[in-house]
C-alpha beads as a LAMMPS data file, in Angstrom:
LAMMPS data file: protein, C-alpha beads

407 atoms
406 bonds

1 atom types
1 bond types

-500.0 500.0 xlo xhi
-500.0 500.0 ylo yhi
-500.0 500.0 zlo zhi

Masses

1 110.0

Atoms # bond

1 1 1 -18.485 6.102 18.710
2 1 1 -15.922 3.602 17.351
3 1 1 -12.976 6.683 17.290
4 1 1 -14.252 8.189 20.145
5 1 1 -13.113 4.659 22.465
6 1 1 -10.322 4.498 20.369
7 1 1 -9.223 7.443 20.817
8 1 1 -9.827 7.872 24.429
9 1 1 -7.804 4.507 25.127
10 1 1 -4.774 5.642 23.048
11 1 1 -4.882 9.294 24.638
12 1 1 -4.875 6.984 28.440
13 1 1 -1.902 5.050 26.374
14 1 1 0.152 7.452 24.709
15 1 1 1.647 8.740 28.426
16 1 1 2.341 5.143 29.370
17 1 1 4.210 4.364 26.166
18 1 1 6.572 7.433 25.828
19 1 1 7.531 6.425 29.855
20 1 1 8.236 2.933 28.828
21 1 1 10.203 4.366 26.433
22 1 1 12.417 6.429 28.425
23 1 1 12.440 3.583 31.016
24 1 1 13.462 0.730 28.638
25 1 1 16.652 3.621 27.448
26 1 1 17.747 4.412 30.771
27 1 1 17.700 0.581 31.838
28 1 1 19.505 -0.408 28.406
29 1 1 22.381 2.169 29.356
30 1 1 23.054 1.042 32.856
31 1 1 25.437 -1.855 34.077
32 1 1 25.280 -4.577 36.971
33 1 1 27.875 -6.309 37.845
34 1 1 26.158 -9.376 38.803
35 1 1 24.869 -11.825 35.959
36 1 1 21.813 -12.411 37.108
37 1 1 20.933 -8.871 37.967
38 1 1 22.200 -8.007 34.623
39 1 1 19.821 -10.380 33.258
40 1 1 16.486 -9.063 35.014
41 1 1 17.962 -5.855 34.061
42 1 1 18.142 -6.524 30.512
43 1 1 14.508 -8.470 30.696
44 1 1 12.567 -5.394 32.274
45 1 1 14.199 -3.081 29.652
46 1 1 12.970 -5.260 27.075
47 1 1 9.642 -5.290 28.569
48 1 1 9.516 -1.633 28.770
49 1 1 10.953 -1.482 24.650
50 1 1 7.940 -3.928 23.832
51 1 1 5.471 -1.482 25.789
52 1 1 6.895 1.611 24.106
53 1 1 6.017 0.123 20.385
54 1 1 2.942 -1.012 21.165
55 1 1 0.382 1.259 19.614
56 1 1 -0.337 2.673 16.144
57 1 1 0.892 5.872 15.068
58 1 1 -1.249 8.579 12.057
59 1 1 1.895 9.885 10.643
60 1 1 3.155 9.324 7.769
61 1 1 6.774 7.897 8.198
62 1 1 9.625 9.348 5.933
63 1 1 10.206 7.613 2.431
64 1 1 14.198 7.885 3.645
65 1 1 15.698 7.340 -0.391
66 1 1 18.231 9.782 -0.774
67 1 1 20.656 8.249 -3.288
68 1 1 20.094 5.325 -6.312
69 1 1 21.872 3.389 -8.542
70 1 1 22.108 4.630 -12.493
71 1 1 24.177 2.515 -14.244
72 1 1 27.594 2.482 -12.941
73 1 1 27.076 5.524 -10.423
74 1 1 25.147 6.391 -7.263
75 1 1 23.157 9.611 -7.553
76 1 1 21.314 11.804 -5.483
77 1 1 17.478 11.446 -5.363
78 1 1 15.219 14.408 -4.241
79 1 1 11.053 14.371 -3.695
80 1 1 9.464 16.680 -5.426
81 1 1 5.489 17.404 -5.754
82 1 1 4.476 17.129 -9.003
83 1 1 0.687 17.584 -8.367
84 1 1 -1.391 17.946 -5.581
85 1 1 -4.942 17.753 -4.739
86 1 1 -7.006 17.337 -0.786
87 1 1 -7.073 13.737 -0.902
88 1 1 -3.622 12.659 -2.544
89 1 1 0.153 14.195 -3.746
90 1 1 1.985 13.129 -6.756
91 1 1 5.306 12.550 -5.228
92 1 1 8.200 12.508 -7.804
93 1 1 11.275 10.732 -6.830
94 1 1 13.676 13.489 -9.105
95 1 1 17.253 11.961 -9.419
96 1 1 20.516 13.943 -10.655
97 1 1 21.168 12.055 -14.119
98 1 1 20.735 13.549 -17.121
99 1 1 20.066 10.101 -18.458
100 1 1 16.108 10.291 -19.556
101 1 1 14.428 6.879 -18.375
102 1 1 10.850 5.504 -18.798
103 1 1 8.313 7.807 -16.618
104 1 1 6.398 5.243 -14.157
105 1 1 3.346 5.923 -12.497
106 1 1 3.101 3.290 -9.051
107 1 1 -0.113 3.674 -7.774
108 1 1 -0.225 2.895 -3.980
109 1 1 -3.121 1.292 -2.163
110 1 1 -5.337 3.167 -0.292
111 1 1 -6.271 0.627 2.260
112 1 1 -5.052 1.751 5.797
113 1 1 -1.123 2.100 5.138
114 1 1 0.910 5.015 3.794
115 1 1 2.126 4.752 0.375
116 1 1 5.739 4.533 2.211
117 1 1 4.845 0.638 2.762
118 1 1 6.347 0.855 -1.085
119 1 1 9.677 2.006 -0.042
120 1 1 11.346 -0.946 -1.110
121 1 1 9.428 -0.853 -4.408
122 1 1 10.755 2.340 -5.035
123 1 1 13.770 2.137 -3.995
124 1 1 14.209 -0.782 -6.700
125 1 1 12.648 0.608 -9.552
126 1 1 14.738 4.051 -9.442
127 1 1 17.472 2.467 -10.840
128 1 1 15.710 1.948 -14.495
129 1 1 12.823 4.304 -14.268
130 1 1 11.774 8.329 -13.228
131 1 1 9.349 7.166 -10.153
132 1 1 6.218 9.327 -9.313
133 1 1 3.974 8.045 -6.715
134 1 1 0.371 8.353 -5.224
135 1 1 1.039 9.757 -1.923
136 1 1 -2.634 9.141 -0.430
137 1 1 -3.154 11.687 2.125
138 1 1 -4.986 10.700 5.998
139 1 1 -9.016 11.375 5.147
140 1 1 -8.874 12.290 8.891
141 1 1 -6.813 15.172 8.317
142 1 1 -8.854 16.085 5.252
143 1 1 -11.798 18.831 6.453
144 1 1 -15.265 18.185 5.236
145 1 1 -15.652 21.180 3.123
146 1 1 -13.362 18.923 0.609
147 1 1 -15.988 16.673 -0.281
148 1 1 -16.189 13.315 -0.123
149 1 1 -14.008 10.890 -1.961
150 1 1 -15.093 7.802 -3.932
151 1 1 -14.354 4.954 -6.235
152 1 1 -14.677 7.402 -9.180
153 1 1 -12.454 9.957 -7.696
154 1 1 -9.956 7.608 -7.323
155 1 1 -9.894 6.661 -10.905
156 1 1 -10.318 10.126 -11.399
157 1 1 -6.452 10.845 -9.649
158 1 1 -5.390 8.180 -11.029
159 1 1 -5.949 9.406 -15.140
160 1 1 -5.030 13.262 -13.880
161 1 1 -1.592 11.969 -12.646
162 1 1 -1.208 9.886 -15.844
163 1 1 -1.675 13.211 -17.935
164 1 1 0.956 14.877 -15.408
165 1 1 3.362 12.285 -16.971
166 1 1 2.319 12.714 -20.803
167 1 1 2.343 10.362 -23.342
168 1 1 4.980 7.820 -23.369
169 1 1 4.774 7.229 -19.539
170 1 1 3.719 3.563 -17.951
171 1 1 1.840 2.325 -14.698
172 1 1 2.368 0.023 -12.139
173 1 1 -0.753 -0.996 -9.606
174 1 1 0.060 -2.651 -6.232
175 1 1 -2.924 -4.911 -4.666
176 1 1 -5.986 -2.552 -4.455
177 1 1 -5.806 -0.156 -6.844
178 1 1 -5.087 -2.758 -9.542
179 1 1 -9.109 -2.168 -10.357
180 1 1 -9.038 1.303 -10.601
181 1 1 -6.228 1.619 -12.484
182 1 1 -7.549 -0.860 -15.419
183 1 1 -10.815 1.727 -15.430
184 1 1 -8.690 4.321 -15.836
185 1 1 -6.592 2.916 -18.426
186 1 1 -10.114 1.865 -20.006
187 1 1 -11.512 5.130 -19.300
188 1 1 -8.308 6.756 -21.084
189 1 1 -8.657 4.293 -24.265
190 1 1 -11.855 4.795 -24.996
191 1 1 -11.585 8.405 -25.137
192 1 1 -8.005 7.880 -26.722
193 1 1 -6.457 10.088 -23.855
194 1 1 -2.984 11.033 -25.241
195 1 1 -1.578 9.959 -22.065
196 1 1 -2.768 6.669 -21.935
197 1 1 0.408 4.370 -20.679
198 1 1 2.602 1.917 -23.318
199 1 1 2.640 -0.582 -20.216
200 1 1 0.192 -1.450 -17.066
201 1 1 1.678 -4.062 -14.659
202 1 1 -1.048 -5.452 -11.985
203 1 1 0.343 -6.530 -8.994
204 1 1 -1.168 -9.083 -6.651
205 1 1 -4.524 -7.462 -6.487
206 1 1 -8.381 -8.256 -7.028
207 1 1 -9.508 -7.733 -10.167
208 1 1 -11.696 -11.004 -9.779
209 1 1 -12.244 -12.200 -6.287
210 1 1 -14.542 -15.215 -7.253
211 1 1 -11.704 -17.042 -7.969
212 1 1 -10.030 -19.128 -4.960
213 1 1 -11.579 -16.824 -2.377
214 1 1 -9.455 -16.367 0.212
215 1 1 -10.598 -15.270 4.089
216 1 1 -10.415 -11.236 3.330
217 1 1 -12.732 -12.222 0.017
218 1 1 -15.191 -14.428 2.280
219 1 1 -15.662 -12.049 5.058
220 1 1 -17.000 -8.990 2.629
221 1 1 -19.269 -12.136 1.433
222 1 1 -20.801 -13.325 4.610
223 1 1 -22.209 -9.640 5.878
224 1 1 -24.434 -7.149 3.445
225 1 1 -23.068 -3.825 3.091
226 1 1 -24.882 -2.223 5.465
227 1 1 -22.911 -4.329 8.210
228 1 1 -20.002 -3.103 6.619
229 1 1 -21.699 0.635 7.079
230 1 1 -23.045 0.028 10.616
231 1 1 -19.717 -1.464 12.467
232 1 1 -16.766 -0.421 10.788
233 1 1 -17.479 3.359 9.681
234 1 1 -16.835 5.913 12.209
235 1 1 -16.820 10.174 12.311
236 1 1 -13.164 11.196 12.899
237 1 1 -13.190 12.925 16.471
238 1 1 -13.303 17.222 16.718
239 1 1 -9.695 17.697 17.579
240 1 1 -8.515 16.838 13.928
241 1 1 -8.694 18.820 10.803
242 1 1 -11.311 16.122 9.255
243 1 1 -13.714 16.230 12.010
244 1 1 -16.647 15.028 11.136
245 1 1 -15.458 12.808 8.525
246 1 1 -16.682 9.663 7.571
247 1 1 -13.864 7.059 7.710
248 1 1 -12.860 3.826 7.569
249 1 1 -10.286 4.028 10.265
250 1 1 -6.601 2.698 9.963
251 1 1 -6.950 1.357 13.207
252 1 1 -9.374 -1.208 12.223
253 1 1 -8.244 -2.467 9.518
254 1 1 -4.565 -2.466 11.075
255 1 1 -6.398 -4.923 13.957
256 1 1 -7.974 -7.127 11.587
257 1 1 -4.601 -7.547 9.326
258 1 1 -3.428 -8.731 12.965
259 1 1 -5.666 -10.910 13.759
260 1 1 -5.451 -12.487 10.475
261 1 1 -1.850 -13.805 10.909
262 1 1 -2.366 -13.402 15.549
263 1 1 0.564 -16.476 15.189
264 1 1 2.800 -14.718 12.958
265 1 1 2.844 -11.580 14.401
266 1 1 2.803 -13.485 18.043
267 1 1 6.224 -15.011 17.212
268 1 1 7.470 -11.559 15.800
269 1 1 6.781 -9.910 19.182
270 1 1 8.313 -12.751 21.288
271 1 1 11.128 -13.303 19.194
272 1 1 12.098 -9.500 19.663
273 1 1 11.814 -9.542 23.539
274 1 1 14.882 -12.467 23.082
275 1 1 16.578 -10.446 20.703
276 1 1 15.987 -7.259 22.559
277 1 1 17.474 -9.490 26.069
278 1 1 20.212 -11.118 23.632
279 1 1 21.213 -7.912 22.075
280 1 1 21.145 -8.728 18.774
281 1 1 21.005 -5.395 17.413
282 1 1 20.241 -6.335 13.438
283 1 1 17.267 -8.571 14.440
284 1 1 15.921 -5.621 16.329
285 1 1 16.403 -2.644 13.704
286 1 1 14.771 -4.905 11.233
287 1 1 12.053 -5.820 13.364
288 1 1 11.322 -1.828 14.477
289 1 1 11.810 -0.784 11.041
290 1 1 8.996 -3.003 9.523
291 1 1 6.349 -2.380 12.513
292 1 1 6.598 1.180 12.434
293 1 1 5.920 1.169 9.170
294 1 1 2.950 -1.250 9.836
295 1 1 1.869 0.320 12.859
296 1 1 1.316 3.781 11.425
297 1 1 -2.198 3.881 9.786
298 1 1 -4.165 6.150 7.913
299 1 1 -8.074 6.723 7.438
300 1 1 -10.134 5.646 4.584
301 1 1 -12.698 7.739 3.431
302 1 1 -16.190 5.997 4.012
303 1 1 -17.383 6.386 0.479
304 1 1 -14.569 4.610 -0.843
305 1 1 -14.272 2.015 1.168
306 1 1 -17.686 0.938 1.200
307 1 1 -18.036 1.010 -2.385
308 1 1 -14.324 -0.665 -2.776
309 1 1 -16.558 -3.471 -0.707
310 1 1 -19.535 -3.555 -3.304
311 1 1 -18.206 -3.184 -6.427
312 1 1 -15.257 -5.205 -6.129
313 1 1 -15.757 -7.719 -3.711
314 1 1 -19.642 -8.368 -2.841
315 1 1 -20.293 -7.552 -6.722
316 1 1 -17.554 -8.222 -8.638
317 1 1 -18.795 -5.467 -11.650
318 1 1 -15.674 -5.283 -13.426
319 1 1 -14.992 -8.934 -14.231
320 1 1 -19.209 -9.202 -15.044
321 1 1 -18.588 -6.184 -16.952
322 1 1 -21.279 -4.275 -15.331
323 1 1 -19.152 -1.495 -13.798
324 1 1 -19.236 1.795 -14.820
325 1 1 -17.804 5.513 -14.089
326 1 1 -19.010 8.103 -14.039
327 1 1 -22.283 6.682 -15.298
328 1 1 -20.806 5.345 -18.476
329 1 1 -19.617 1.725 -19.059
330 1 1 -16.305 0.839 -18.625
331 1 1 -14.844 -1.567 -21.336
332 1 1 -11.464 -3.010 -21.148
333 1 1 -11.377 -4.277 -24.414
334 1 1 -11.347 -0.658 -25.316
335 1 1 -7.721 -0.958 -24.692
336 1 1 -5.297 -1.465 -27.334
337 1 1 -2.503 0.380 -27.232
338 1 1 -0.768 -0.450 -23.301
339 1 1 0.744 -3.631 -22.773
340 1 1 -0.481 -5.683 -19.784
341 1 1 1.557 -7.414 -17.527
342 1 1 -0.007 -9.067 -14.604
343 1 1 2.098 -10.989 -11.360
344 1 1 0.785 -13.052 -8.387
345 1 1 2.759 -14.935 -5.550
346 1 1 2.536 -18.342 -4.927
347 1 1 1.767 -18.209 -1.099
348 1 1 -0.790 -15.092 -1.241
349 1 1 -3.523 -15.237 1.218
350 1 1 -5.209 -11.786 0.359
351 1 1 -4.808 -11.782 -3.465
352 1 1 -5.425 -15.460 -4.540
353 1 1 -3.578 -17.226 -7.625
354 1 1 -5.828 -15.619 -10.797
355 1 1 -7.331 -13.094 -9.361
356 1 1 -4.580 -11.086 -10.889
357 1 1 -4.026 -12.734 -13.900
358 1 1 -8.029 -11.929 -14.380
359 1 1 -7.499 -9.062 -16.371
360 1 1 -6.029 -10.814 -19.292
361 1 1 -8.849 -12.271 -20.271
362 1 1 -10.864 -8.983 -19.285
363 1 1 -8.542 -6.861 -21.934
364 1 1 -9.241 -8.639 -25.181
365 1 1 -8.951 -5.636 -27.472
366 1 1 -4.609 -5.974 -26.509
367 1 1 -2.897 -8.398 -28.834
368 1 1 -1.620 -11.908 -27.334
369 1 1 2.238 -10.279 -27.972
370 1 1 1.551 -7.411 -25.602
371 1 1 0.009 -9.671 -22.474
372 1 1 2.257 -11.543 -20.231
373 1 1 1.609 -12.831 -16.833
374 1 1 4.244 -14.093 -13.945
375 1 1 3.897 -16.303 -10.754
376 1 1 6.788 -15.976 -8.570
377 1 1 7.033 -19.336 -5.877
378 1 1 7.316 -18.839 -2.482
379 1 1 6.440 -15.758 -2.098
380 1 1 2.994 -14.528 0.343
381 1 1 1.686 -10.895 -0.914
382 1 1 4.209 -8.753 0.713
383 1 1 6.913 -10.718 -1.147
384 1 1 5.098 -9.879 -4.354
385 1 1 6.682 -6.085 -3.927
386 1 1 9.274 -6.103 -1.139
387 1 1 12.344 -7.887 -0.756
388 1 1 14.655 -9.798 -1.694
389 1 1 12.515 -11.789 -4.716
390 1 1 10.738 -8.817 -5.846
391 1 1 13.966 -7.313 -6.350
392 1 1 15.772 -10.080 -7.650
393 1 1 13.337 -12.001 -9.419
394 1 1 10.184 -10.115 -10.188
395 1 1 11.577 -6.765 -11.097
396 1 1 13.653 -7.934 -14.035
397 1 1 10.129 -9.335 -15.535
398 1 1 8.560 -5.860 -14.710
399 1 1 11.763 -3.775 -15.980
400 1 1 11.530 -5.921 -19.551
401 1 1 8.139 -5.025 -19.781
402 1 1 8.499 -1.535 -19.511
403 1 1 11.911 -0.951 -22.007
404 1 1 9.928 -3.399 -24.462
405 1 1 7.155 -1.096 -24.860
406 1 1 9.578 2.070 -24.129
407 1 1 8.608 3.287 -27.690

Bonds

1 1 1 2
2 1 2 3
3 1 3 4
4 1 4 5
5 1 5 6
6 1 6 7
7 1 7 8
8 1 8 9
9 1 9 10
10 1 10 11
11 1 11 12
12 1 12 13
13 1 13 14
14 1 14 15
15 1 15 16
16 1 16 17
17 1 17 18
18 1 18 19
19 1 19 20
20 1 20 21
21 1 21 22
22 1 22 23
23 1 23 24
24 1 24 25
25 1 25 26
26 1 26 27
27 1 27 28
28 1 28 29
29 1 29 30
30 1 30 31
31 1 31 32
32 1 32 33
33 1 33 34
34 1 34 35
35 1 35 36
36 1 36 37
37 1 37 38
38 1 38 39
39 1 39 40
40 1 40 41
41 1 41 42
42 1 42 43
43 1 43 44
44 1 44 45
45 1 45 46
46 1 46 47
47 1 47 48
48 1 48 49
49 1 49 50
50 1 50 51
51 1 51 52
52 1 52 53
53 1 53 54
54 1 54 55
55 1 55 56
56 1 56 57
57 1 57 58
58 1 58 59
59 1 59 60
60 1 60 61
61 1 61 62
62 1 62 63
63 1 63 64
64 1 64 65
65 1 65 66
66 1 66 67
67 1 67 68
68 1 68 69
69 1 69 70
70 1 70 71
71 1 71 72
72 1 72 73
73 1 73 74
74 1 74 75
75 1 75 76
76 1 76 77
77 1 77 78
78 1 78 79
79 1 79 80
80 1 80 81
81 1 81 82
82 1 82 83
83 1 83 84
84 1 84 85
85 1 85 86
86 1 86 87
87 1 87 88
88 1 88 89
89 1 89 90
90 1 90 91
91 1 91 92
92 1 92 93
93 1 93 94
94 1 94 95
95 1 95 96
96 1 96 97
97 1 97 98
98 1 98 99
99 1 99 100
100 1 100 101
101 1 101 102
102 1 102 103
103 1 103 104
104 1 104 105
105 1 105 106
106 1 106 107
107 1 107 108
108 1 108 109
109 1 109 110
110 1 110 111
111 1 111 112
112 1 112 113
113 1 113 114
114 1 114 115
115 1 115 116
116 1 116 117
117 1 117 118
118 1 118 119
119 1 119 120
120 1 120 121
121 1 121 122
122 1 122 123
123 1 123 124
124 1 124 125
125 1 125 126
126 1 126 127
127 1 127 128
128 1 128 129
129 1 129 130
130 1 130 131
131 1 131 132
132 1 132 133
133 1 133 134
134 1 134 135
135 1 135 136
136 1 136 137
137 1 137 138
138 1 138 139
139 1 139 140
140 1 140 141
141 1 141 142
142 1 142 143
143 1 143 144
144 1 144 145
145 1 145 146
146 1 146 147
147 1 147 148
148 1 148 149
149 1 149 150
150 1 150 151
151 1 151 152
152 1 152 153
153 1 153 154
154 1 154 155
155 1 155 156
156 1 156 157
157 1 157 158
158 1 158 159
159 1 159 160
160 1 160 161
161 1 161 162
162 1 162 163
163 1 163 164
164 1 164 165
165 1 165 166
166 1 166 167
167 1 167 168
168 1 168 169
169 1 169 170
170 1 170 171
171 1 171 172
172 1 172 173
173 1 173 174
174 1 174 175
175 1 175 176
176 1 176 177
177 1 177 178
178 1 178 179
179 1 179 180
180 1 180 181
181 1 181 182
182 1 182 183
183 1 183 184
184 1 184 185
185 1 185 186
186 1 186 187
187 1 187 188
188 1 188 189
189 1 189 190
190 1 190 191
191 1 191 192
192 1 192 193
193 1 193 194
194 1 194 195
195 1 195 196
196 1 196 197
197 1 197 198
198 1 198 199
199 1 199 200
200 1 200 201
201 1 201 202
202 1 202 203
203 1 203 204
204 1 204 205
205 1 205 206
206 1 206 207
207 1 207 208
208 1 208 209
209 1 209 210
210 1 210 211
211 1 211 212
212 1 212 213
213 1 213 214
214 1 214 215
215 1 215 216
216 1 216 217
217 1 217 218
218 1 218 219
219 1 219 220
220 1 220 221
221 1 221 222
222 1 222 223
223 1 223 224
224 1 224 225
225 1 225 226
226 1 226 227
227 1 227 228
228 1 228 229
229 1 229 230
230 1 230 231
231 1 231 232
232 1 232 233
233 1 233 234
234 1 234 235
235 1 235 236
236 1 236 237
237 1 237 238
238 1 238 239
239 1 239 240
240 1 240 241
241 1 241 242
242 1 242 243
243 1 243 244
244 1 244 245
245 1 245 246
246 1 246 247
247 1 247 248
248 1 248 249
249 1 249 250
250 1 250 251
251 1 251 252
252 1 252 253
253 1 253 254
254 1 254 255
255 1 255 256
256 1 256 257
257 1 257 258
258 1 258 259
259 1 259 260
260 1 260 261
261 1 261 262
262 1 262 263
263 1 263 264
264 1 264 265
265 1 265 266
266 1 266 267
267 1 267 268
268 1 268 269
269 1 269 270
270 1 270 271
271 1 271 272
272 1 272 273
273 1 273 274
274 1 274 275
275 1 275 276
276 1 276 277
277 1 277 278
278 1 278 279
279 1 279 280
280 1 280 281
281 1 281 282
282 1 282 283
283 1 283 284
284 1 284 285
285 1 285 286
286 1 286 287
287 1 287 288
288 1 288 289
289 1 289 290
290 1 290 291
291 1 291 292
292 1 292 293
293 1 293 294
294 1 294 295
295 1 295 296
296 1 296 297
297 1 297 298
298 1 298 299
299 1 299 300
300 1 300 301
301 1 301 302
302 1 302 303
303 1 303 304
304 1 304 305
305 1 305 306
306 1 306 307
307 1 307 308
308 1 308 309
309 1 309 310
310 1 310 311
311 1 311 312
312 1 312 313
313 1 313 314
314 1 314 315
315 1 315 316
316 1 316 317
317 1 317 318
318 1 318 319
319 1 319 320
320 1 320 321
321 1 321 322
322 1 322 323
323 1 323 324
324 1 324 325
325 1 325 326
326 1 326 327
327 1 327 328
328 1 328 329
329 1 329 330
330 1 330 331
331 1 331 332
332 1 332 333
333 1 333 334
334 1 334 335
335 1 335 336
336 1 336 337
337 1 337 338
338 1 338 339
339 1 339 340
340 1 340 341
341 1 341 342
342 1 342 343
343 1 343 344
344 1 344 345
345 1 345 346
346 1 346 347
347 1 347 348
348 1 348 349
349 1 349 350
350 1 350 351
351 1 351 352
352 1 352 353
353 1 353 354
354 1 354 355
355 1 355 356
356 1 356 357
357 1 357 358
358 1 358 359
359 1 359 360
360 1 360 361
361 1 361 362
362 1 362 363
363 1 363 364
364 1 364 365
365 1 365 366
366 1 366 367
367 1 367 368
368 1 368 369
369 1 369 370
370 1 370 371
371 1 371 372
372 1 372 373
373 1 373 374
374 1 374 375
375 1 375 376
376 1 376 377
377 1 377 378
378 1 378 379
379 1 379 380
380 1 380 381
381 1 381 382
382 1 382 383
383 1 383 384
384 1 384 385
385 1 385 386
386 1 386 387
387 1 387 388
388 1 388 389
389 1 389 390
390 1 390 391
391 1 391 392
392 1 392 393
393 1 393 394
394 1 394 395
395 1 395 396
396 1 396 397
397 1 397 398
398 1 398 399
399 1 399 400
400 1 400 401
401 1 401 402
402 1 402 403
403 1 403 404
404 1 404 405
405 1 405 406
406 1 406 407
């Protein structure tokens, strides 16, 4: 019933926003010669322009990187699919060197954004590395006859996209999947997968949540699953090809990143009406160009989601070393052979200071020589892989990692 209202309000919404839109561009083209008529003019346009963002969109925006730096040259850089399945693609960001460069696997989170909210990650790593990336497809727009999707599956993509890369490649995991990609690495040791990676960096995610809880880790605390189940799990409406579906919709969890940061994001919007009435054009790109790429959501499959909630929040199985896949025990100290690199930010409210740096202690079968860990200052959990510190201060740390364990 949840994306039924929703979708009814935005369908009631949608008309209204695409006139604002056209209202706030014919108003921003026309002229009065009197200041203060200019003024209102240039106040109701802006008002219209605010209107006109205003509600989230289930597209998938455009990754956009078309050229990169190698070495001393800019070269063209082309997506290709280098795997596919219902629930994800393995994009590969294919650049015109010849010059053969570490194979990286980034794993994107699958927790209500596109895997384009790593843009900037990629963008920076193409300049060292051959980038592939999980490109987690809308569960809304996956039909039913697909199957459902789970913790294990993800795992599951996760070691079939590894073996797409061979032997010799690495992996990077941003905030959620940082758990499922240790069990796969895990997973991959203990079977001695010939893929398994020569580096894993672990980015600002939750591989132990007990320590310094932070509001997202309280709130899965204070309600039982089934709370989870009853309010926040929703059938994706007829007119889509997932109908049916299960979900955890983008929506929601797009509302409650809001309303976790309402004064943040209430300063953003205000502080774009004055730049939008000043005409500061830069402030205003850069504000549209991060909220519509935090505005457009995507679904979660229920099964996921709810056991994302269990396992790694409620129960915290990995870190007591009770979790297992598919039935059978996983054991990081089965690893040996990947070097682990794990990196937190100072001033991150979703991933807490060692919940990251968790997994060292997790992986004892990896020498002390092959674990390193990094805390970069000032930085909240967007800042961990976007911007200008990620670029110029954590992705040095992450680009020795990788040519250190290149062979």
């Amino acid at each position: 019933m949840l994306y039924q209202m929703y979708q009814a309000q935005d369908d009631v919404a949608g008309p209204m926003r695409l006139a604002a839109g056209l209202w706030s561009g014919w108003l921003g083209r026309s002229a009065a010669p009197d200041i203060g008529i200019d003024l209102l003019r240039r106040r109701v346009a802006a008002s219209f322009e605010m209107m006109a963002h205003s509600g989230a969109t289930h597209v998938r925006p455009a990754f956009g990187i078309d050229e990169a730096r190698v070495g001393n040259r800019q070269v063209a850089v082309r997506e290709e699919i280098a795997e596919a399945t219902p629930y994800a693609t393995l994009l590969h960001f294919a650049k015109d060197t010849r010059i053969v460069q570490p194979k990286l696997l980034v794993v994107a989170p699958m927790s209500g954004h596109f895997a384009t909210l790593l843009r900037g990650t990629v963008r920076t790593l193409l300049s060292d590395n051959d980038v592939y990336i999980t490109d987690w497809h809308n569960a809304r727009d996956v039909p039913l006859s697909e199957g459902v999707f789970d913790l294990d599956d993800f795992t599951d993509h996760v070691i079939r996209f590894l073996a797409v890369l061979g032997p010799g490649c690495h992996v990077i995991a941003v905030c959620q999947p940082t758990v499922p990609v240790l069990t796969a690495v895990a997973v991959m040791a203990k079977a001695n997968h010939p893929a398994q990676p020569r580096s894993m960096t672990l980015m600002a995610g939750p591989i132990d949540t007990r320590l310094n809880p932070t509001q997202v880790n309280r709130l899965a605390q204070e309600h039982p699953i089934e709370w989870f189940e009853t309010k926040l799990i929703s059938r994706v409406p007829g007119r889509y090809k997932g109908a049916g579906r299960l979900v955890y919709p983008g929506f929601v969890q797009l509302m409650a990143f809001m309303a976790m940061n309402k004064e943040r994001h209430a300063k953003a919007q205000r502080d774009f009406f004055d730049n939008l009435v000043q005409g500061n054009e830069d402030k205003v790109a850069a504000h549209r160009r991060f909220y519509d790429e935090y505005f457009a959501v995507m679904d979660l499959p229920a099964e996921f989601y709810l056991q994302t909630i269990a396992k790694v929040f409620q129960e915290h199985e990995l870190p007591r070393g009770v979790l297992r896949h598919r039935g059978e025990l996983v054991e990081p100290a089965a690893i040996r052979r990947t070097a682990l690199f794990t990196v937190e930010g100072e001033q991150d409210d979703i991933c807490a200071i060692g919940q990251t740096m968790a997994a060292l202690d997790l992986c004892t079968g990896i020498r002390p020589s092959m674990k390193r860990h990094y805390l970069q200052t000032g930085v909240g959990h967007y800042g961990v892989f976007n911007g200008r510190r990620w670029s110029g201060e954590i992705y040095p740390q992450v680009r020795e990692v990788i040519q250190a364990n290149a062979m």
